[in-house]
C-alpha positions as CSV (number, residue, x, y, z in Angstrom):
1,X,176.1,-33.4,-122.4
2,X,174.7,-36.1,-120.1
3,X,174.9,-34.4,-116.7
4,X,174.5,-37.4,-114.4
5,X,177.3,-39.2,-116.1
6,X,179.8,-36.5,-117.6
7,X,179.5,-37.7,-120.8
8,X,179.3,-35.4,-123.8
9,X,176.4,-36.2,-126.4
10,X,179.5,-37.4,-129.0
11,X,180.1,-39.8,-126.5
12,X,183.3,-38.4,-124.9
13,X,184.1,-37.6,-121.6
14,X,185.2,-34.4,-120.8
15,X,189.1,-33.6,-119.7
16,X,188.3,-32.0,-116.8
17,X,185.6,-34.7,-115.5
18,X,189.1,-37.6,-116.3
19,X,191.4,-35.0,-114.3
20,X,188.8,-34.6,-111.6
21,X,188.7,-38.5,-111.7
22,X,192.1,-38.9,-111.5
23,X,192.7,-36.5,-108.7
24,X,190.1,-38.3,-106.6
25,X,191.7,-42.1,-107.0
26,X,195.3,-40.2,-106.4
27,X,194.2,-38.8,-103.6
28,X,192.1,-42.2,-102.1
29,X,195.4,-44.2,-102.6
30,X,197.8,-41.9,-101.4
31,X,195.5,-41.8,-98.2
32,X,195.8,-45.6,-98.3
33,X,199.3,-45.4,-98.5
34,X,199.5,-42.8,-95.4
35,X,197.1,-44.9,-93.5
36,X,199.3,-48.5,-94.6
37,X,202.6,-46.3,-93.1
38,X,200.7,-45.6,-90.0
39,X,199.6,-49.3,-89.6
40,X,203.2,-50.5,-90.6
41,X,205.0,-48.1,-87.9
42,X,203.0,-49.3,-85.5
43,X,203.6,-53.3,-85.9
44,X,206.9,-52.4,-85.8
45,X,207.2,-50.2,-82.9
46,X,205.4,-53.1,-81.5
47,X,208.0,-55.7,-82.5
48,X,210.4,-53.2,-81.4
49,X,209.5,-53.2,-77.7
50,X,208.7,-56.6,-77.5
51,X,212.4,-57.2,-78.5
52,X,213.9,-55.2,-75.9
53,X,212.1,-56.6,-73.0
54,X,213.0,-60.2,-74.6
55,X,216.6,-58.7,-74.1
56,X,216.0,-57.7,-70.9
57,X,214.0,-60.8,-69.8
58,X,217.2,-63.4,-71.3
59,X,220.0,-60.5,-69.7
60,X,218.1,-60.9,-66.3
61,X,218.0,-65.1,-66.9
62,X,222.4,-65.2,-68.0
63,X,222.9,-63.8,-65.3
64,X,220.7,-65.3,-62.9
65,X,222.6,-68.6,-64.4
66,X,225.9,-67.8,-64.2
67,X,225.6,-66.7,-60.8
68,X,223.7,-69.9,-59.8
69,X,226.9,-72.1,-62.0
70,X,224.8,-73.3,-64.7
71,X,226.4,-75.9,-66.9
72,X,228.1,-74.3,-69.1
73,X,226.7,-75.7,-72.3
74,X,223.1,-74.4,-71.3
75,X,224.5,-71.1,-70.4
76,X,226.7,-71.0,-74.2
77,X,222.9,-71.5,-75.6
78,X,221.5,-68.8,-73.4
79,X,224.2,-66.6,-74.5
80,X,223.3,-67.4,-78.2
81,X,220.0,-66.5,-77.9
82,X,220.6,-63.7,-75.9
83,X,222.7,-62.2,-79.2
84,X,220.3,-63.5,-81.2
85,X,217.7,-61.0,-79.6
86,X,220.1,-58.4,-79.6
87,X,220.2,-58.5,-83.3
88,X,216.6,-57.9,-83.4
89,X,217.0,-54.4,-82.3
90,X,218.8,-52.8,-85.3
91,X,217.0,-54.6,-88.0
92,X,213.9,-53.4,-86.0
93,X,215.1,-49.3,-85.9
94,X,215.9,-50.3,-89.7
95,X,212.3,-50.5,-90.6
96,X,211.6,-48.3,-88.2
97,X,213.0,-45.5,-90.2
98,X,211.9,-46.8,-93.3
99,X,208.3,-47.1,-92.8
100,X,208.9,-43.5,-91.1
101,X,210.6,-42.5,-94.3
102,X,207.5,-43.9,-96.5
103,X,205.1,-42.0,-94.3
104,X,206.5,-38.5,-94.2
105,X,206.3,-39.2,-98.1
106,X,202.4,-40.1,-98.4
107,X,202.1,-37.3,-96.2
108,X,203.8,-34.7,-98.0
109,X,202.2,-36.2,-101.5
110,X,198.7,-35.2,-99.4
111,X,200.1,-31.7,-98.4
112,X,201.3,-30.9,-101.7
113,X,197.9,-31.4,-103.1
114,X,196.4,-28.9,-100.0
115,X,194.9,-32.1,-98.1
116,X,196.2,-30.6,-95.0
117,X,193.3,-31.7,-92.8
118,X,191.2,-34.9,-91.5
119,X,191.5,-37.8,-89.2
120,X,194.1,-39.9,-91.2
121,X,196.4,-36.6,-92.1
122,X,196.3,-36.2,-88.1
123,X,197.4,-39.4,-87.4
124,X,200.3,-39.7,-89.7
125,X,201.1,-36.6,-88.1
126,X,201.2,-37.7,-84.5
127,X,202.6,-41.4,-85.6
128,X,205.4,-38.9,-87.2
129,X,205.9,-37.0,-84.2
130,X,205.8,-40.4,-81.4
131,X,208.3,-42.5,-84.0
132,X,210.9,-39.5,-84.3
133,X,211.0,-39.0,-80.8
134,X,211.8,-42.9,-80.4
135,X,214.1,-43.1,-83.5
136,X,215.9,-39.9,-82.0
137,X,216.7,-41.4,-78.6
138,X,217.7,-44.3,-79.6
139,X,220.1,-43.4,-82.0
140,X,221.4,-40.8,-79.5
């Protein structure tokens, strides 16, 4: 057996060297997988907030033009796109919990396989922790 390449002098490769293989490219894209969660929670916590300050920032301008009489066609569209944001929100928690979802199962694909430690493993944990406790109060 050829020991810098694993390969027997018949030419085959031996099972445990393809296991060993296979184990090592499971484990590099599950870990791509977990770190892909982690980057799609956070774009969409991101979209998140910047949705409900847009709902804050078009409640605070209604308002502001009914109270100064507006014409009522411009404050009909300002209503409209006020619900329009609005809508954002929920589709927004959707894939919130989704990505969450996808995460918790890289993660427990890694566990499974006793990869309980390292940078990534540590940040999908935290991202778990910070999205649940957003998730949690909003649907409270």
């Amino acid at each position: 057996m050829d020991s810098s390449s694993g390969i027997e002098s018949n030419g085959r490769v031996p099972l445990s060297a393809v296991v060993a293989d296979c184990v090592k490219r499971w484990f590099r894209d599950t870990l791509k997988e977990a770190k892909a969660g982690d980057i799609n929670i956070n774009q969409v916590s991101t979209l998140l907030v910047s949705c409900e300050k847009e709902v804050e920032r078009k409640t605070a301008k209604t308002a502001d033009m009914k109270e100064k009489g507006a014409d009522p066609y411009d404050l009909k569209q300002q209503e409209n796109v006020l619900a329009e944001s609005r809508m954002m929100i929920p589709d927004c928690h959707k894939c919130l919990e989704a990505a969450l979802a996808d995460l918790k199962g890289a993660l427990a694909e890694l566990e499974e396989s006793n990869e309980k430690e390292g940078s990534e493993i540590d940040d999908a944990r935290n991202t778990i922790v910070e999205v649940e406790k957003v998730v949690g109060t909003t649907e409270a």
